[in-house]
N, C-alpha and C positions, 0 to 999 in steps of 0.2 A: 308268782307274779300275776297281778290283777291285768286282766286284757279286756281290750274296748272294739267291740265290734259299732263299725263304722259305714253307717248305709246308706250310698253315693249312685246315683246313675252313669253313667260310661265317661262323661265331658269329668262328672266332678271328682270322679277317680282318678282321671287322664291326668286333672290339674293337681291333685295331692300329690301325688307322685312326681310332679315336672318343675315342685315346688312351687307353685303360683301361688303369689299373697292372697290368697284366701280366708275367709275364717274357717273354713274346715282345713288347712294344711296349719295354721296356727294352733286349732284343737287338739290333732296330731303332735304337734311340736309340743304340747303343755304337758299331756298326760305322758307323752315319752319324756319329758325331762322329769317328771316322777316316778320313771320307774316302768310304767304299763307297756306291753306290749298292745302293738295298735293294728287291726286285721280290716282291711278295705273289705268291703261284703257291696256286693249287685242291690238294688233297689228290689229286686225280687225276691231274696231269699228274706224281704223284714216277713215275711211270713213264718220263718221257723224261731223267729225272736221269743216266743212265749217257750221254749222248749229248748232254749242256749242258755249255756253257763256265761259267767261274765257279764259286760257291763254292755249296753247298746246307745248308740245316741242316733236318730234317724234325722233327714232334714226336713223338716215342714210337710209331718206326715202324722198320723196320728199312733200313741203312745200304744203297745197292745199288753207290755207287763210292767210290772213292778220296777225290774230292772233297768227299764230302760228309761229315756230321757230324750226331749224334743228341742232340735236349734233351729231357728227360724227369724228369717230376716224382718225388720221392726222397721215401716217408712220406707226407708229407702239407704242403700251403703251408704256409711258402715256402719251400721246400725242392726246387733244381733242379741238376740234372748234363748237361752237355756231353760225350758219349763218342764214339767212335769207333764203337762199335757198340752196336745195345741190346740185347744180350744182359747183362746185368746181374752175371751171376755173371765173367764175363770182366773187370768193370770194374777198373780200378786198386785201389779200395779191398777188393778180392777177397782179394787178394794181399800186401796190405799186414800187419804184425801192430798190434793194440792194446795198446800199454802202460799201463796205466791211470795209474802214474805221473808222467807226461809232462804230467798235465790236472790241476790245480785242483779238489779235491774238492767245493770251493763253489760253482764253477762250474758243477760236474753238477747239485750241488743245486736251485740254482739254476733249471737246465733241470728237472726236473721240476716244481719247484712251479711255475713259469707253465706247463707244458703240458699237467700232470694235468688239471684244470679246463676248459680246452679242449677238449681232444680226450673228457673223458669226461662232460662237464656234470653232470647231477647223480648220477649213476653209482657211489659210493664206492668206492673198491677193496678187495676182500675176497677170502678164501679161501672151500673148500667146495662151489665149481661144478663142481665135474670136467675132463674134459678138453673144451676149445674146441677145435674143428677150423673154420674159414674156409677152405672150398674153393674152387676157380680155375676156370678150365674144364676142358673134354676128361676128362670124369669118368673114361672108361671108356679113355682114350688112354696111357701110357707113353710121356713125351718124353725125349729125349734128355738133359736133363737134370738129369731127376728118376729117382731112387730106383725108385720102382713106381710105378703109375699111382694117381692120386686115393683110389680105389676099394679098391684094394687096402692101400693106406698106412691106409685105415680099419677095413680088416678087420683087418689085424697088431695093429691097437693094440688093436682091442675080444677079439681072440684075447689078447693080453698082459694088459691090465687089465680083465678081468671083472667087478671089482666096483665099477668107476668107470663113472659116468655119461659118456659122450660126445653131446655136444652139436654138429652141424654146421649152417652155414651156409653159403649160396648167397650166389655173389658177385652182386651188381645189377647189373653190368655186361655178364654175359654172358648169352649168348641160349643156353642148353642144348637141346640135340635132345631128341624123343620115346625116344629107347629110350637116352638117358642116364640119364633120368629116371626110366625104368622101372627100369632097373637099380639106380639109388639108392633106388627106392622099398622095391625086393625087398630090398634090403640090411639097412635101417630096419627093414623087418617081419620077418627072421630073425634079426637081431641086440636082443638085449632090451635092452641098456644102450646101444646107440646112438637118438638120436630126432634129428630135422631141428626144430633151434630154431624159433620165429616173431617171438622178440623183440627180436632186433634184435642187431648184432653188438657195441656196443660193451656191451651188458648183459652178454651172455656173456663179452665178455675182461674186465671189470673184475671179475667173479666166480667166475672158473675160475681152477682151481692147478697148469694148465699149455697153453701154447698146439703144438699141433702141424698141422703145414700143408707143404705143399711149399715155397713161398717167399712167400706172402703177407704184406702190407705191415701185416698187420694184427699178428703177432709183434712186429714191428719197435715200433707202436705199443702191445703191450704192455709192454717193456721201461718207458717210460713209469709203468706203475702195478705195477713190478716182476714182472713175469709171465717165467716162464721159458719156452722157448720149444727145440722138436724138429723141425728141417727134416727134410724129404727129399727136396729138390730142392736143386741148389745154387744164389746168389746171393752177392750183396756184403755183408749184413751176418749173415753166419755166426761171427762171432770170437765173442761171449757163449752162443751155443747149443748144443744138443745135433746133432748132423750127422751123417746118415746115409752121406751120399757122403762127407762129409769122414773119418770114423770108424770108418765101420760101424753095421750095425745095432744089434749087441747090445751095444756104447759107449752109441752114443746113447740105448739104452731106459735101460741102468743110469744112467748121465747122469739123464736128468728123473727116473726114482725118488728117485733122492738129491736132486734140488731140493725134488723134490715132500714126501719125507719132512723138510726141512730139517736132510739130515746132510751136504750139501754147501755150500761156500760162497757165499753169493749173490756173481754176477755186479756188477761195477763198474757198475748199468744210466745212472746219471744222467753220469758220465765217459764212459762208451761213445757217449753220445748226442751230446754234445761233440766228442767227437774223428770222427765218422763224419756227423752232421750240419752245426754248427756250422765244423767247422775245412774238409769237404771238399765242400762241396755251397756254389752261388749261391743267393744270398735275395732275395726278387724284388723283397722291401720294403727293402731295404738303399737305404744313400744313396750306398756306394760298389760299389752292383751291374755299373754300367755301366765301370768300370777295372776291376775282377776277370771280366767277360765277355770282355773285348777279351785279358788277359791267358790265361783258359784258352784263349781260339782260338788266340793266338802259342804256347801251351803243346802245341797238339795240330798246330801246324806253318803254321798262317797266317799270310802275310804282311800281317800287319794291330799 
């Protein structure tokens, strides 16, 4: 019997076990109606994964053998991806092209009118906010694969567009050091068109007239209420935006100018969403979740 070690923090074990619609209590259900037995494991022990038999799948944490495999939430629920690593810009859909053709215009449609209202409640989408920046961590760090570090990616823009308001946000999730902060603070205070929001991040992307960010999920969810959008880091849903690694710099800057002025095309955003959500990502509320999990695992080489 093939067994699946399964590596949860205390809540996400809680909820496996108490059957909460989860995608990991779904996972569960897939690989046991094939047969595997399935072993809940602490978020601590993925350190002895390089040295366990069986099959591992960890949640949005990085892959350390062969055997194992990474799920990890895409956007926002229910929207989940099975990869071989979590580097994210590496993924399949990295690499893939978008043809907007291939999707049902109505379909895109579609997708936005139910997820406008969701994801932005009473929020309207508008022009006029300037530019939204939603920053990640490691303000002051340059990773490997991003562009320039946080920091800097903030200075270029407010050196380029002087007479736009730049708007940044902290992300909730991370714990920023002291002399991050100091640096961002100094940043704030000699740059006159940049200020650190307080309002909340979907206020700023449903009223800004262009999102720029390293890879944040939050672009992603501006496409959603048409927002254009200026990586500098790479990721998987690069195909509708401006890209700094993919392009260049001074591509990319001319890029969002022409959205921002509306002398460029707008992007396919409600098709894009379709074909990158919709057609490649597990949905956790699906009723056929549990045969499409069992098939990405034979898809990425399990004998299951």
């Amino acid at each position: 019997m093939s067994v699946l070690h399964l590596y949860l923090g205390a809540s996400g074990r809680a909820a496996v076990l108490a059957g909460q619609a989860r995608i990991t209590t779904r996972v569960k259900a897939a690989v046991e109606a094939a047969g595997w037995q399935v072993v809940l494991c602490t978020d601590e022990e993925r350190s002895e994964i390089p040295g366990r038999e069986g099959y591992h799948l960890v949640v949005n944490h990085p892959v350390p053998s062969d055997n194992c495999l990474t799920l990890r939430r895409v956007g926002w629920e229910p929207f989940w991806r099975i990869e071989r690593t979590n580097d994210r810009w590496d993924w399949q859909a990295s690499a893939e092209v978008f043809d907007p053709e291939t999707i049902d215009p109505r379909k895109g449609q579609q997708f936005l009118n139910h997820w406008g209202p969701k994801l932005f409640g009473g929020h309207v989408p508008r022009t006029g906010g300037g530019v939204f920046v939603p920053l990640q961590g490691k303000l002051t760090e340059k990773r490997h694969f991003q562009a320039v570090s946080p920091l800097d990616m903030v200075r270029a823009v407010a050196r380029r567009w002087t007479r736009r308001r730049i708007s940044l946000t902290l992300h909730p999730g991370e714990d920023y050091a002291e002399d991050e902060m100091e640096a961002l603070g100094r940043l704030v205070e000699r740059t006159p068109n940049v200020r650190l929001a307080t309002g909340g991040s979907e206020a700023e992307l449903s009223g800004c007239d262009l999102v720029v960010t390293e890879n944040s999920s939050m672009a992603l969810k501006g496409f959603v209420a048409g927002k254009p959008a200026m990586l500098w880091a790479r990721i998987d849903f690069h195909h509708i935006a401006g890209s700094v690694p993919r392009d260049g710099r001074e591509a990319a800057f001319k890029a969002a100018e022409a959205a921002m002025a509306g002398t460029a095309v707008a992007p396919e955003y409600g098709r894009y969403l379709v074909w990158y959500l919709k057609m490649r990502c597990l949905r956790s509320w699906d009723a056929g979740v549990e045969p499409a999990i069992r098939a990405r695992l034979r898809d990425l080489g399990w004998p299951i």
